[in-house]
N, C-alpha and C positions, 0 to 999 in steps of 0.2 A: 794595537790589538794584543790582547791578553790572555793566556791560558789560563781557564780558571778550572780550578774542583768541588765536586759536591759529594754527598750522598744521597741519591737514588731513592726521596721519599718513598717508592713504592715498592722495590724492591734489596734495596740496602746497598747494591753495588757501589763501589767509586763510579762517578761518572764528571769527565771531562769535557769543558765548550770553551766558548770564546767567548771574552766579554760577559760572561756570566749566563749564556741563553747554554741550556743542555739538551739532550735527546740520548734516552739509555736503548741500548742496542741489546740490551737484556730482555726487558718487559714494555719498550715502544714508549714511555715516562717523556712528557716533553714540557720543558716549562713556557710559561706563555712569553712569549717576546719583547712584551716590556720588563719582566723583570730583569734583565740586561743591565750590568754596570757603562754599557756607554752606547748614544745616540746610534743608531740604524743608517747606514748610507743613504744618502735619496737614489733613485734611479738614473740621475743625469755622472753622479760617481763612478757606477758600477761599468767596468773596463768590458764586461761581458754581457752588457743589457744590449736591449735592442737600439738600433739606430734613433733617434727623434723622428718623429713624424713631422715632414714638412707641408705646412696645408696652406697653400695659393690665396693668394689675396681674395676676398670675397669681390666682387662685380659690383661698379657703381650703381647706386639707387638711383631708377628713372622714375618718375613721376608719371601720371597721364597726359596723354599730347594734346595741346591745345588746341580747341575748338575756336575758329574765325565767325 
């Protein structure tokens, strides 16, 4: 992880992020989150995400009961 700098297309400040994503705490400037110099964590990463959701096997398929 990288600290990176810019300048604040909209309002000219220095403005500092990680990895190249910013957010100016001047005038709310946020760039979009692919411009990022490196890949986004997935969710199964994140030490502070939620649990996985565990989902129960689905129930064997029965057919209709045979007619004698």
């Amino acid at each position: 992880m990288d600290i990176t700098r810019t300048e604040c297309p909209q309002c000219g400040s220095e403005v500092t992020g990680l990895n190249g994503r910013y957010a100016c705490a001047l005038c709310g400037w946020v760039n979009h989150w692919s411009q990022g110099t490196a890949d986004l964590p997935g969710a199964e990463e994140d030490p502070d995400g939620p649990e996985p959701e565990i989902v129960p096997p689905a129930p064997p398929v029965q057919g209709p009961p045979h007619r004698r």
